[in-house]
DSSP file (Angstrom, degrees, kcal/mol; ACC not computed):
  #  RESIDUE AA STRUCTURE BP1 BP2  ACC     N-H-->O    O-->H-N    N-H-->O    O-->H-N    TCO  KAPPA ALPHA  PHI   PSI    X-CA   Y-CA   Z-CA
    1    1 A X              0   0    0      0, 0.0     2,-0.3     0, 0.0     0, 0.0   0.000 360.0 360.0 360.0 126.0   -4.1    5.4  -46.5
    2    2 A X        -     0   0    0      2,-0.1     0, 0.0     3,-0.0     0, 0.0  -0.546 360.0-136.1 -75.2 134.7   -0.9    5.6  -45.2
    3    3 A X     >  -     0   0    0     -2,-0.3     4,-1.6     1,-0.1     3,-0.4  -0.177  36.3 -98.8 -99.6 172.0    2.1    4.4  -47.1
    4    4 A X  H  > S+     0   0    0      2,-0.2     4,-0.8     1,-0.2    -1,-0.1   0.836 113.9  72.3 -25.0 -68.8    4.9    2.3  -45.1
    5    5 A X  H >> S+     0   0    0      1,-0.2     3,-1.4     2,-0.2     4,-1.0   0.821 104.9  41.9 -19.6 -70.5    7.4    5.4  -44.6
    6    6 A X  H 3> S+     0   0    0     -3,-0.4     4,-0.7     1,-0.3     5,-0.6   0.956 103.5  55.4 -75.3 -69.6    4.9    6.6  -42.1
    7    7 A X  H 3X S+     0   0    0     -4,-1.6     4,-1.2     2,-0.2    -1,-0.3   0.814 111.3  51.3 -22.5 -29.6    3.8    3.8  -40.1
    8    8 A X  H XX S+     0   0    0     -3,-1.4     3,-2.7    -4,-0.8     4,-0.5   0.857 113.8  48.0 -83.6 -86.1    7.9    3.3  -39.4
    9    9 A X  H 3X S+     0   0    0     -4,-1.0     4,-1.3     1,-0.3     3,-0.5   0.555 113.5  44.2 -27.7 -87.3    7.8    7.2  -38.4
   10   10 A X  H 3X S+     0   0    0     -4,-0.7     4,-1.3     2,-0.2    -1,-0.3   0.779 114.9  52.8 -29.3 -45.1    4.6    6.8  -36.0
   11   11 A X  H <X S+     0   0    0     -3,-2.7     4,-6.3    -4,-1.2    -1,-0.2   0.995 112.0  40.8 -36.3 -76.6    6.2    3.8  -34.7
   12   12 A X  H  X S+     0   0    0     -4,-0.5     4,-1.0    -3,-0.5    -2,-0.2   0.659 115.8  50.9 -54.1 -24.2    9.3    5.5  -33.9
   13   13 A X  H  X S+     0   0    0     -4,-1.3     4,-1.3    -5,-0.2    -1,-0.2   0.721 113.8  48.4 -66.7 -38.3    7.4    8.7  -32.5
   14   14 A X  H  X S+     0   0    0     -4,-1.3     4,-6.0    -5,-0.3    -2,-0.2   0.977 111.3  45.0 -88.5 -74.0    5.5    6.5  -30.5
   15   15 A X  H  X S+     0   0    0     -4,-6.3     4,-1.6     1,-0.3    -2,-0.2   0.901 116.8  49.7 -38.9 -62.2    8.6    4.2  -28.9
   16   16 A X  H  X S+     0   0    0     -4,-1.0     4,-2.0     1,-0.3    -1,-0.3   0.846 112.1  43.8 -77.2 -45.9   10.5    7.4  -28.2
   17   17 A X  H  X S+     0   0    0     -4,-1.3     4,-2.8     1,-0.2    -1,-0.3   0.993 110.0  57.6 -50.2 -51.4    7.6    9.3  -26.4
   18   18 A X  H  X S+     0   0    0     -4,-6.0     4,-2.7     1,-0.3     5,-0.3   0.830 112.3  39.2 -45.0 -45.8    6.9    6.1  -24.5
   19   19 A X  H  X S+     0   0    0     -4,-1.6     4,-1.6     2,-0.2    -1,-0.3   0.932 117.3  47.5 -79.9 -42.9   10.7    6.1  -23.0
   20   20 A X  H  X S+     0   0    0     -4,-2.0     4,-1.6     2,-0.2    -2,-0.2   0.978 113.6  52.3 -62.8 -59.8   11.0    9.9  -22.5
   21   21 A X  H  X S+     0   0    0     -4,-2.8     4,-3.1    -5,-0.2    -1,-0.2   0.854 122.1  31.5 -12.0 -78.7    7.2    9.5  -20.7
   22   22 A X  H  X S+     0   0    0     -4,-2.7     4,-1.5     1,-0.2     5,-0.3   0.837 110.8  57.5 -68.4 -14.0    8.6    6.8  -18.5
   23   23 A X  H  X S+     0   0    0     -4,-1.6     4,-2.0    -5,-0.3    -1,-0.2   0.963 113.1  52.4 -56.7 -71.6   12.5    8.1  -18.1
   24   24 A X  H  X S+     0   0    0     -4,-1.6     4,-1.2     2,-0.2    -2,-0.2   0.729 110.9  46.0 -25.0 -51.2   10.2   11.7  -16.5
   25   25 A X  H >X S+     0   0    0     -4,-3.1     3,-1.6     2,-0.2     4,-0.8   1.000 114.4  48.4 -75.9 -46.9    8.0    9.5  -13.9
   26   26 A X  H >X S+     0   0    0     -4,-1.5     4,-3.7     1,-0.3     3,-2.5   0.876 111.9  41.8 -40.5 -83.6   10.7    8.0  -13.0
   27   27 A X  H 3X S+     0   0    0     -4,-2.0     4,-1.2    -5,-0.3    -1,-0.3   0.806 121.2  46.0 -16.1 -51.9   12.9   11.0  -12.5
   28   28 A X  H << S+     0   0    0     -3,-1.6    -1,-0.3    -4,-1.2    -2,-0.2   0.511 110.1  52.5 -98.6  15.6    9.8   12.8  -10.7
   29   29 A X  H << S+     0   0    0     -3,-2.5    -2,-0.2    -4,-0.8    -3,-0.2   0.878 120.8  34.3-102.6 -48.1    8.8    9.7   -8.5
   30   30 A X  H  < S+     0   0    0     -4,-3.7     2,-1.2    -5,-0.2    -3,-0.2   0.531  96.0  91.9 -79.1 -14.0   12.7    9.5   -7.1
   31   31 A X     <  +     0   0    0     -4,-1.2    -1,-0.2    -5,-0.3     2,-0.1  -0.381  51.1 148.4 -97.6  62.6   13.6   12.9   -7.1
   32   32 A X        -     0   0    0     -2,-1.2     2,-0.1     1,-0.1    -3,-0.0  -0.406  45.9-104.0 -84.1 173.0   12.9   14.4   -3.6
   33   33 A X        -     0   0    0     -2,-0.1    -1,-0.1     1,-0.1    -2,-0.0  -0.553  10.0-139.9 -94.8 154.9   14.5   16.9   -2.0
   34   34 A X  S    S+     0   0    0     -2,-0.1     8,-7.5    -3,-0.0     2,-0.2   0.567  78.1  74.1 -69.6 -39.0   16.6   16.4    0.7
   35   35 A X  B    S-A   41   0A   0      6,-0.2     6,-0.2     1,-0.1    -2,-0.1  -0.460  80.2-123.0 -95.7-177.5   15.2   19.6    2.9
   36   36 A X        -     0   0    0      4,-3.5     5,-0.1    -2,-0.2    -1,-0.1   0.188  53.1-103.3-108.6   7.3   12.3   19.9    4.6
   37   37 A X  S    S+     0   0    0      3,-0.2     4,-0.1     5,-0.0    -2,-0.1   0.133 121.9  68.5  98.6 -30.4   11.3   23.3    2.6
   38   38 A X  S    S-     0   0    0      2,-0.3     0, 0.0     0, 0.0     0, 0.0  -0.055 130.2 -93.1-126.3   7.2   12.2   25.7    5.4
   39   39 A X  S    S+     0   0    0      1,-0.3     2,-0.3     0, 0.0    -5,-0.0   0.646  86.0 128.6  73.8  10.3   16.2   24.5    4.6
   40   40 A X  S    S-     0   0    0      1,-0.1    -4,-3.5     0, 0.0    -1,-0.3  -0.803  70.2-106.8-102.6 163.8   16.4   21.4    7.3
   41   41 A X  B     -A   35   0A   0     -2,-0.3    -6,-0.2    -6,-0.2     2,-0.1  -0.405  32.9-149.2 -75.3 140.4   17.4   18.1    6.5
   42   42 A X        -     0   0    0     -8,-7.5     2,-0.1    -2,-0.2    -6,-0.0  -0.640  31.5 -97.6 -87.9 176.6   14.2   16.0    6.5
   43   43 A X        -     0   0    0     -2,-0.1     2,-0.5     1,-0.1    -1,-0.1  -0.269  29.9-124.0 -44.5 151.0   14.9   12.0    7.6
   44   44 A X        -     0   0    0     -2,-0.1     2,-0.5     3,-0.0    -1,-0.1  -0.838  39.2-106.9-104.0 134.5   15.3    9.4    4.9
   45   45 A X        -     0   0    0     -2,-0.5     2,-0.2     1,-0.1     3,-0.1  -0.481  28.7-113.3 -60.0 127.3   12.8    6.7    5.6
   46   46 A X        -     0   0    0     -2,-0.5    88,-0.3     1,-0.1     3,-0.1  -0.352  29.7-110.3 -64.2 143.1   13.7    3.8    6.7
   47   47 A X        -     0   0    0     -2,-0.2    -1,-0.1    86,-0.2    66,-0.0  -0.246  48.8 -83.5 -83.2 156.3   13.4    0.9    4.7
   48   48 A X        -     0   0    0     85,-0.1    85,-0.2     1,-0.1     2,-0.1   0.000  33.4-119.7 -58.5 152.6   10.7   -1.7    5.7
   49   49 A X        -     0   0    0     83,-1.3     2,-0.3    -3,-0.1    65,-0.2  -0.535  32.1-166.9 -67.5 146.3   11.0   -4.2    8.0
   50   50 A X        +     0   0    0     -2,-0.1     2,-0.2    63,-0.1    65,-0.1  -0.926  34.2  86.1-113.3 167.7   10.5   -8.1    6.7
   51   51 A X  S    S-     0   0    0     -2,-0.3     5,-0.3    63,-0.2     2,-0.0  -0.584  73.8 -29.9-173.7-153.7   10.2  -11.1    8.4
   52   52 A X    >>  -     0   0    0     -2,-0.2     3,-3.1     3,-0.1     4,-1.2  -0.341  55.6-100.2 -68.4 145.6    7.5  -13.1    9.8
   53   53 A X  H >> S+     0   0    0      1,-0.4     4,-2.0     2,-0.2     3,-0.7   0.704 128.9  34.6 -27.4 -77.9    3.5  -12.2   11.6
   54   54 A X  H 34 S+     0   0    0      1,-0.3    -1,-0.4     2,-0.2     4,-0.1   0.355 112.2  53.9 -81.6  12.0    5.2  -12.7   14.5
   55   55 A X  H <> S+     0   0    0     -3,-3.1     4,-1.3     2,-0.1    -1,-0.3   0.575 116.8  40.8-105.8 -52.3    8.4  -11.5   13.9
   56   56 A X  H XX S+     0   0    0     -4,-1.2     3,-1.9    -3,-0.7     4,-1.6   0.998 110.0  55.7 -82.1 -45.2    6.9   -8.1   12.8
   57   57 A X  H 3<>S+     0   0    0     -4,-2.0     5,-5.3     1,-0.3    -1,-0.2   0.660 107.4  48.8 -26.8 -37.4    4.2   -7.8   15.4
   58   58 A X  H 345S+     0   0    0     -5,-0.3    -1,-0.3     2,-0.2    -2,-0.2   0.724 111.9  55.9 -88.5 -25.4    6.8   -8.2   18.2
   59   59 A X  H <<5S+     0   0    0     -3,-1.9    -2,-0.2    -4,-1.3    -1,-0.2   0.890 117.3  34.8 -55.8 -37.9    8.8   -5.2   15.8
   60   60 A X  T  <5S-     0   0    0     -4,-1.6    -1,-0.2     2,-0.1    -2,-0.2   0.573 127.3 -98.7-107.9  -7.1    5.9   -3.0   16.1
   61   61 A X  T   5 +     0   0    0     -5,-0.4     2,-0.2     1,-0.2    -3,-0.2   0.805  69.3 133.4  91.1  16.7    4.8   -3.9   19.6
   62   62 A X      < -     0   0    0     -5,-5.3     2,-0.6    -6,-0.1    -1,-0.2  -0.732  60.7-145.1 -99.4 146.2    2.0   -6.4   19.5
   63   63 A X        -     0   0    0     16,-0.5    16,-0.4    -2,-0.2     2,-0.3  -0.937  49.1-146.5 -89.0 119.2    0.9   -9.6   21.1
   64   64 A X        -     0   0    0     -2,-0.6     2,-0.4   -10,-0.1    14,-0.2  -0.705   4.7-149.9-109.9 146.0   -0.7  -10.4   17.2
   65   65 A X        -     0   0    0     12,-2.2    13,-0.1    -2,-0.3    -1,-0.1  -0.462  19.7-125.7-110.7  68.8   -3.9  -12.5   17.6
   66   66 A X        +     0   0    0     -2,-0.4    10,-0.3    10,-0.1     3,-0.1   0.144  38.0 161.2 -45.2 106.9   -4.4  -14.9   14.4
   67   67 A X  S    S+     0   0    0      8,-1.6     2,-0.5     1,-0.3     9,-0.2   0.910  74.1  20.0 -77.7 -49.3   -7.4  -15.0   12.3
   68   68 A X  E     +B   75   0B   0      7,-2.3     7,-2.2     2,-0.0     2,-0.6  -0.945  56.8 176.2-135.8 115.3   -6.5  -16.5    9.3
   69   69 A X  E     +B   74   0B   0     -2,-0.5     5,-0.3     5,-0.2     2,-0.1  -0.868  33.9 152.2-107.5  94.5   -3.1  -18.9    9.0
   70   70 A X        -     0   0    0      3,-0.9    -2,-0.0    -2,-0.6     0, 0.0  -0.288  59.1-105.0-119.1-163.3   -3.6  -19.9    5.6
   71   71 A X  S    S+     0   0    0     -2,-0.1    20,-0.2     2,-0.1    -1,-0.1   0.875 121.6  39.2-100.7 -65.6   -0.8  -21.0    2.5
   72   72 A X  S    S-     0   0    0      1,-0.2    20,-0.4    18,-0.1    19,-0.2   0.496 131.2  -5.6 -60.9 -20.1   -1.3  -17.7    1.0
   73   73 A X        -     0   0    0     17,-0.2    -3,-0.9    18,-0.1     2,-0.4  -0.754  51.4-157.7-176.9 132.0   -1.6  -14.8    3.9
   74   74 A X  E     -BC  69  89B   0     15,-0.7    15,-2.2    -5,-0.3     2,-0.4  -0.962  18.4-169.0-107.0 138.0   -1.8  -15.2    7.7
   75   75 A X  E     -BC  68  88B   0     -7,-2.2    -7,-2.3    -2,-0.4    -8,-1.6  -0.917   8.0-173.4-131.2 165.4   -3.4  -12.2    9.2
   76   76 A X        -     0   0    0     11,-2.0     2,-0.2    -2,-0.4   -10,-0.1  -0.788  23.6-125.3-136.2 162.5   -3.5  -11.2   13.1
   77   77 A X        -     0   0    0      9,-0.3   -12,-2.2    -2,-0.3     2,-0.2  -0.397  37.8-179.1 -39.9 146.2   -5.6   -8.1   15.3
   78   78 A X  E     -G   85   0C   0      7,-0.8     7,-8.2    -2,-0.2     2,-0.3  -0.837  15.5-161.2-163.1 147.7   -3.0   -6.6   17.0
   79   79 A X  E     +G   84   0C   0    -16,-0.4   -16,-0.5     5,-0.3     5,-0.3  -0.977  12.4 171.3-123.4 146.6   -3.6   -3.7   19.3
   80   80 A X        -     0   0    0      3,-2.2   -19,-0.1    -2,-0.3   -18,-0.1  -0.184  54.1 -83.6-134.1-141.8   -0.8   -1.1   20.6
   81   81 A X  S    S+     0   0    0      1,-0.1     3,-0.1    -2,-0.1    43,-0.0   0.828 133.5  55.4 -89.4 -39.2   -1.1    2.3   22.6
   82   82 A X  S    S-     0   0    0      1,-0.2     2,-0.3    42,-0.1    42,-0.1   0.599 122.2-109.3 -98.4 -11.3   -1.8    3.9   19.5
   83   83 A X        -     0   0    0     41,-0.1    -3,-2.2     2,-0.0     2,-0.5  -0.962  48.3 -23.2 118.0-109.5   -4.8    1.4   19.0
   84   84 A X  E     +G   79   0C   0     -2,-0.3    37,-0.4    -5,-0.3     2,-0.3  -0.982  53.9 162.7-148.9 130.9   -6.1   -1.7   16.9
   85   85 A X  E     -G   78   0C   0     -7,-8.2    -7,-0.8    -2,-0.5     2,-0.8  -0.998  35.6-118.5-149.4 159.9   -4.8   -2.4   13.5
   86   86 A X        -     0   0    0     33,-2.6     2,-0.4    -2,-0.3    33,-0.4  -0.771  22.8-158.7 -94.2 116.2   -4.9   -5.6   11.1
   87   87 A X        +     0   0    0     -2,-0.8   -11,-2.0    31,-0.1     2,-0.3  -0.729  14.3 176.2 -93.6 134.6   -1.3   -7.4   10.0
   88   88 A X  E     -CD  75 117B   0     29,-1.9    29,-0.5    -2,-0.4     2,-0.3  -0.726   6.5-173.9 -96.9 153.5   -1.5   -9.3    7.1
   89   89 A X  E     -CD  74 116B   0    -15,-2.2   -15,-0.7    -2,-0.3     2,-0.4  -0.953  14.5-146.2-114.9 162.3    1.8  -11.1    5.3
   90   90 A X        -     0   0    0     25,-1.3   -17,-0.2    -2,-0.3   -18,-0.1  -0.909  24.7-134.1-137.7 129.8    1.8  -12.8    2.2
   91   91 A X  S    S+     0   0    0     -2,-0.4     2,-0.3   -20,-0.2   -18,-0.1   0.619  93.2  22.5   1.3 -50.7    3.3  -15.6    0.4
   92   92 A X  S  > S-     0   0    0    -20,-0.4     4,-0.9     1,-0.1    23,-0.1  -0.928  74.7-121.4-131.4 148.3    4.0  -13.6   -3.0
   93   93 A X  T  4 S+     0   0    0     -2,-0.3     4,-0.5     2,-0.2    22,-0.1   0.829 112.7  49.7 -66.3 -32.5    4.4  -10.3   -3.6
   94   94 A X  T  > S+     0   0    0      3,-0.1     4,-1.5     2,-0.1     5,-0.1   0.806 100.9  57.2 -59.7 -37.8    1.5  -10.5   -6.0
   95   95 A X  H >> S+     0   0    0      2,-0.2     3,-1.7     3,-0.1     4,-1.0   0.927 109.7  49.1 -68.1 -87.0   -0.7  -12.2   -4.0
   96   96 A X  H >< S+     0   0    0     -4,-0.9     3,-2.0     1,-0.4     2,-1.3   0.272 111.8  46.7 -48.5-132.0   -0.2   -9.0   -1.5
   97   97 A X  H 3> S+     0   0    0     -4,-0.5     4,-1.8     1,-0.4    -1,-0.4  -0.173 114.9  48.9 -58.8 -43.8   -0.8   -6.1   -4.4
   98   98 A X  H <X S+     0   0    0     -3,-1.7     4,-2.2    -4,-1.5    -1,-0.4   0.799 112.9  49.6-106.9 -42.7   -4.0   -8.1   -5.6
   99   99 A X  H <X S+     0   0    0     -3,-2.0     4,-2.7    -4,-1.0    -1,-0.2   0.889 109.4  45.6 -52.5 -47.4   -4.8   -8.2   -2.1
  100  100 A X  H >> S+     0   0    0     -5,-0.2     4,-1.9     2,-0.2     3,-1.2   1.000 114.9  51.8 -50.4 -70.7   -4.3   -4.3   -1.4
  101  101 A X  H >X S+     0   0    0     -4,-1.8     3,-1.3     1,-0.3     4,-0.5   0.860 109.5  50.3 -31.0 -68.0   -6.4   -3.4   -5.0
  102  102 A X  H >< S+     0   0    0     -4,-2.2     3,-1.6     1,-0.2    -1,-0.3   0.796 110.7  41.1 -66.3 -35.5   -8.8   -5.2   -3.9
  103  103 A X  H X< S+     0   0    0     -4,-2.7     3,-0.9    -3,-1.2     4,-0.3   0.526 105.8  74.0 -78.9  -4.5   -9.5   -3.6    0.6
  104  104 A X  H X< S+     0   0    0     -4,-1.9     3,-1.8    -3,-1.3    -1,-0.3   0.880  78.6  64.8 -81.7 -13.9   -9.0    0.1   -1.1
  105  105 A X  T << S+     0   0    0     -3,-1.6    37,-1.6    -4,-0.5    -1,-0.3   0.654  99.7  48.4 -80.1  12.9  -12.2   -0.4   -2.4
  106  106 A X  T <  S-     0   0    0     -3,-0.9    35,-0.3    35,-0.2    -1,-0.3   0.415 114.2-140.4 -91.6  -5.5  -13.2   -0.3    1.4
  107  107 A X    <   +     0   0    0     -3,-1.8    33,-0.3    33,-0.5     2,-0.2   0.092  46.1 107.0  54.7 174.7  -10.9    2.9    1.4
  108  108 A X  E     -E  139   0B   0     31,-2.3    31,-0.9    -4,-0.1     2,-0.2  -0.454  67.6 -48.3 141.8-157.1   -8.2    3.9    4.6
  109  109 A X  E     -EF 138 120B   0     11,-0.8    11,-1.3    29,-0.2     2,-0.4  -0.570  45.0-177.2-114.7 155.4   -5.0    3.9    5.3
  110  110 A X  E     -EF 137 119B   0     27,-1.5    27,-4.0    -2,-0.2     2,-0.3  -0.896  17.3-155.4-166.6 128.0   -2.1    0.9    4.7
  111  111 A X  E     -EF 136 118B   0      7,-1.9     7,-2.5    -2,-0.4     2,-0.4  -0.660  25.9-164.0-106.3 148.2    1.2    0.9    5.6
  112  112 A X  E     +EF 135 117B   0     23,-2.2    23,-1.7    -2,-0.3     2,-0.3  -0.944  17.1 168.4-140.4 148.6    2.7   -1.5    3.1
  113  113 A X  E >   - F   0 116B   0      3,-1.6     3,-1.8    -2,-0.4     2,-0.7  -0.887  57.1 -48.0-135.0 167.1    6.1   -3.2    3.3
  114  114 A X  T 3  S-     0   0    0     -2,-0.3   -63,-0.2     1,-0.3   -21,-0.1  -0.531 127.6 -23.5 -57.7  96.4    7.7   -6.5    1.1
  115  115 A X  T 3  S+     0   0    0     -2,-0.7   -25,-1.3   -22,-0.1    -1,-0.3   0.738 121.2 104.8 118.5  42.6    5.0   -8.8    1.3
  116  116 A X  E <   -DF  89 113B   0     -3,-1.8    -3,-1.6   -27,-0.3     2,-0.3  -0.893  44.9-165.1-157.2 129.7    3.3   -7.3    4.7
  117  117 A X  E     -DF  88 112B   0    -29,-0.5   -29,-1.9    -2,-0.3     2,-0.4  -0.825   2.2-170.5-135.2 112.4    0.0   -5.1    5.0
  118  118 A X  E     - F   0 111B   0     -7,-2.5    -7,-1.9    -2,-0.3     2,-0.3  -0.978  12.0-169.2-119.9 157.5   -0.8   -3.1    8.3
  119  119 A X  E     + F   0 110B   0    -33,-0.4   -33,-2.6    -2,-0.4     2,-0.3  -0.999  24.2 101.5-136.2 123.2   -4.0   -1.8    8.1
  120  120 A X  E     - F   0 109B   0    -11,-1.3   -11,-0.8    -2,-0.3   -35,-0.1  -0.912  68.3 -38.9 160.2 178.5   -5.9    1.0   10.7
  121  121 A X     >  -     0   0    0    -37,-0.4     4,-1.1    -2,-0.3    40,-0.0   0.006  69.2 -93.4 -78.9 169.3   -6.8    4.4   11.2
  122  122 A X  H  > S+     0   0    0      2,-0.2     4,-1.2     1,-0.2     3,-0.5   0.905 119.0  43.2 -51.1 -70.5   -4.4    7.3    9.9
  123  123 A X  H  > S+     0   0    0      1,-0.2     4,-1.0     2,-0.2     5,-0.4   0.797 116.2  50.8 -66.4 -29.9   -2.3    8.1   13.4
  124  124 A X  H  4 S+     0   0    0      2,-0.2     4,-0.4     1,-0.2    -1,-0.2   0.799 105.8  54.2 -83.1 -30.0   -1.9    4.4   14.0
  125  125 A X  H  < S+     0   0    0     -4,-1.1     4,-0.3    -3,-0.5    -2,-0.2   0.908 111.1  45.7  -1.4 -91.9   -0.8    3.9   10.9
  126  126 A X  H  < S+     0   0    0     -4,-1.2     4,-0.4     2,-0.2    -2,-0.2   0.452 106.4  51.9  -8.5 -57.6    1.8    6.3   11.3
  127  127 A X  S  X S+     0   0    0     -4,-1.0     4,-0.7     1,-0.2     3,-0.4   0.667 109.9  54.5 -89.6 -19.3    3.2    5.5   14.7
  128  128 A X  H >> S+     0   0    0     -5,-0.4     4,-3.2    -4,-0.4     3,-0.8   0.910  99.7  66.2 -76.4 -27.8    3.6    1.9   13.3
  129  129 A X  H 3> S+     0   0    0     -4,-0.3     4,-3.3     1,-0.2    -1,-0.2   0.922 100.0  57.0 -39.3 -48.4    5.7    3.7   10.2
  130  130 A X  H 34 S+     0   0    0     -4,-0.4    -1,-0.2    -3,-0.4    -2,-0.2   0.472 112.8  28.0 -88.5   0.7    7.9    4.4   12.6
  131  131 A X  H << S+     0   0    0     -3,-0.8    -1,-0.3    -4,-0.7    -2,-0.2   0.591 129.8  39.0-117.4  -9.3    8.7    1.2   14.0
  132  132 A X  H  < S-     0   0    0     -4,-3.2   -83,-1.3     1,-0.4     2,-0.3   0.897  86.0-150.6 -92.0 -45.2    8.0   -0.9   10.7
  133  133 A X     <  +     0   0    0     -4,-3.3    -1,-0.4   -85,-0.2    -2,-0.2  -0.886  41.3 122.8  99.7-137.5    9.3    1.3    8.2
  134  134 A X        -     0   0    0    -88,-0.3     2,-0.5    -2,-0.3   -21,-0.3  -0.180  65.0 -72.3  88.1-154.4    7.4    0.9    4.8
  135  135 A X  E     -E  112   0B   0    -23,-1.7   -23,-2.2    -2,-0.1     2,-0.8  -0.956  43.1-131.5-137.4 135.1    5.4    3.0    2.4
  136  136 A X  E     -E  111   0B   0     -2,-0.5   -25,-0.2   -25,-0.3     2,-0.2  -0.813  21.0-174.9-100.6 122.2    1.6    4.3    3.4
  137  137 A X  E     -E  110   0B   0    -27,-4.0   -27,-1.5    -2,-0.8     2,-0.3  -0.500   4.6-177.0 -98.0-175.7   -1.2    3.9    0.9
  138  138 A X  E     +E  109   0B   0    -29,-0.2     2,-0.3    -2,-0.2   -29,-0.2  -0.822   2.6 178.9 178.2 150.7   -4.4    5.3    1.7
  139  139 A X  E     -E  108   0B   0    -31,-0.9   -31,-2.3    -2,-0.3     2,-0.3  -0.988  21.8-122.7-163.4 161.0   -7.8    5.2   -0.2
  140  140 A X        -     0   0    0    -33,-0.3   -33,-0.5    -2,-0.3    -2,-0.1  -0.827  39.3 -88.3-120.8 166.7  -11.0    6.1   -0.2
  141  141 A X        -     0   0    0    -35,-0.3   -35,-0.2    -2,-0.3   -36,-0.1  -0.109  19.6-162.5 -86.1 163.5  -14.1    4.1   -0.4
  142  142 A X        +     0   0    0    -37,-1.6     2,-0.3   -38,-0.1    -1,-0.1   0.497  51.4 125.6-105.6   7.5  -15.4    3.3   -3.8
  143  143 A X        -     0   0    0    -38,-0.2    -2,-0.0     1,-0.1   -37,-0.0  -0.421  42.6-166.5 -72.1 120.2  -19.0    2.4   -2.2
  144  144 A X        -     0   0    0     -2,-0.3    -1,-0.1     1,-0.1    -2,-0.0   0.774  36.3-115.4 -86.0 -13.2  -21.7    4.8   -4.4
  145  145 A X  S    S+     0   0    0      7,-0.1     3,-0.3     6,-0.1     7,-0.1   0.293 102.5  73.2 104.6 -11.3  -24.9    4.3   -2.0
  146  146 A X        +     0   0    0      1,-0.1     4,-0.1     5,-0.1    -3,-0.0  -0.152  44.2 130.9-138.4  53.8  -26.9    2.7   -4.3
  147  147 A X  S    S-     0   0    0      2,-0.2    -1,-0.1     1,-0.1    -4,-0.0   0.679  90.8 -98.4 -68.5 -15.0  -25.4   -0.8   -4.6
  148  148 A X  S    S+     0   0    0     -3,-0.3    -2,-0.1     0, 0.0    -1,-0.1   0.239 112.7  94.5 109.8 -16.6  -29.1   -2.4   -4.2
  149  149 A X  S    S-     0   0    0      3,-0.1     2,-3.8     2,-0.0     3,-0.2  -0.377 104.5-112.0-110.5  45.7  -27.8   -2.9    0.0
  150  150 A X        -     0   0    0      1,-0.3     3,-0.1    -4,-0.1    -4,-0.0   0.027  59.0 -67.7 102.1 -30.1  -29.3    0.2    0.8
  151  151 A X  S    S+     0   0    0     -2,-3.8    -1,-0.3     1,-0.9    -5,-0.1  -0.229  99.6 132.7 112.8 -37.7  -25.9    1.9    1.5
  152  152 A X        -     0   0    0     -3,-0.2    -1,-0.9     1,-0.1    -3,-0.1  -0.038  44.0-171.5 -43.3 159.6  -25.2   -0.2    4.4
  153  153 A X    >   +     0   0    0     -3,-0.1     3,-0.7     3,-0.1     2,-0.3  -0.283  33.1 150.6-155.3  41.5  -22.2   -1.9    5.0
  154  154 A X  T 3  S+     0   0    0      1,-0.2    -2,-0.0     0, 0.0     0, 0.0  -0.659  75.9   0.0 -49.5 125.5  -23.6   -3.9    8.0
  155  155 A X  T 3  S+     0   0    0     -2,-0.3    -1,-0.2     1,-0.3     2,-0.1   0.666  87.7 154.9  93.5  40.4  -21.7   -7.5    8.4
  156  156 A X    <   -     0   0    0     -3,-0.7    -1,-0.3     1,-0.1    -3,-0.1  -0.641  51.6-133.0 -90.1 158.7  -19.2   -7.0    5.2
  157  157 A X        +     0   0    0     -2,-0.1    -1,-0.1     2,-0.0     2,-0.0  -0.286  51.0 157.0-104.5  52.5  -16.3   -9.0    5.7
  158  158 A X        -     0   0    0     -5,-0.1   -55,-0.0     1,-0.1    -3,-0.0  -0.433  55.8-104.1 -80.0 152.9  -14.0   -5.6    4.6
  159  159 A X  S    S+     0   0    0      2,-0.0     2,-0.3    -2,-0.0   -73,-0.2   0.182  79.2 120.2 -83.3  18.2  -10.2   -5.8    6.0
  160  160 A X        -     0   0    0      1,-0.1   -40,-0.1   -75,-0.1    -2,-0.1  -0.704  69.3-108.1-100.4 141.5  -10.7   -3.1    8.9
  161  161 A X              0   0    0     -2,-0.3    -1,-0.1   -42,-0.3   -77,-0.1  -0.179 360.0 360.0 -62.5 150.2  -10.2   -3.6   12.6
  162  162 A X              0   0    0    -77,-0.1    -1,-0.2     0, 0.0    -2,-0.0   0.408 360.0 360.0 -88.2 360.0  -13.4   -3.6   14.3
């Protein structure tokens, strides 16, 4: 059994890993280089756009077509040159991250900004980075084939443009 002394030690071993841990991601999450590897300067991203459905839609270069205008998230279709994607916004910032967790288990790609979701294939994505700004998530689906549905995913009400 271990006497007092030690519990304080393990404690303190513990705390002190815990902050070096996070002090490291931290450090390796912010620290990118500046070049592009080949010794040009890459672009800094721009930071994300905010404001409202229709305020970003018109940013990015859509006529946004509103499914859902709810208290919590209005989401729109919008289609561009680059093709058909969904924008969501949301209310909270939580409500948006509870929302994300939950459409990666449908897997793609999602360009995420303060409290705004686009959602669409990889290159449309992309071109939309470049007028929204934001950060791209991307997932894959979490579906195993033998959910008791056969593997189908006929009529699911999943958060990708049709």
């Amino acid at each position: 059994m271990a006497t007092e002394p030690e519990w304080r030690d393990v404690r303190r071993c513990g705390a002190t890993s815990l902050a070096l841990a996070g002090i490291l991601l931290l450090a390796g999450c912010s620290a990118e280089s500046a070049d592009d590897g080949r010794g040009r300067q890459r672009p800094t991203p721009k930071p994300a756009a905010t404001g409202t459905l229709e305020q970003l839609a018109k940013r990015a270069g859509c006529d946004p077509n509103v499914q859902t205008d709810a208290a919590e998230l209005r989401q729109a279709n919008c289609k561009t040159s680059e093709g058909r994607y969904v924008l969501t916004t949301f209310a909270t910032d939580r409500g948006q991250r509870e929302w994300i967790n939950e459409a990666k288990d449908y897997g793609g790609s999602y360009l995420v900004g303060r409290q705004w979701v686009a959602v669409g294939a990889p290159g449309v994505v992309a071109a939309l980075r470049g007028r929204l700004g934001g950060t791209v998530e991307t997932a894959s689906p979490h579906h195993s084939g033998d959910s008791g549905g056969g593997g189908s995913e006929d009529g699911h009400s999943g958060h990708h443009p049709g």
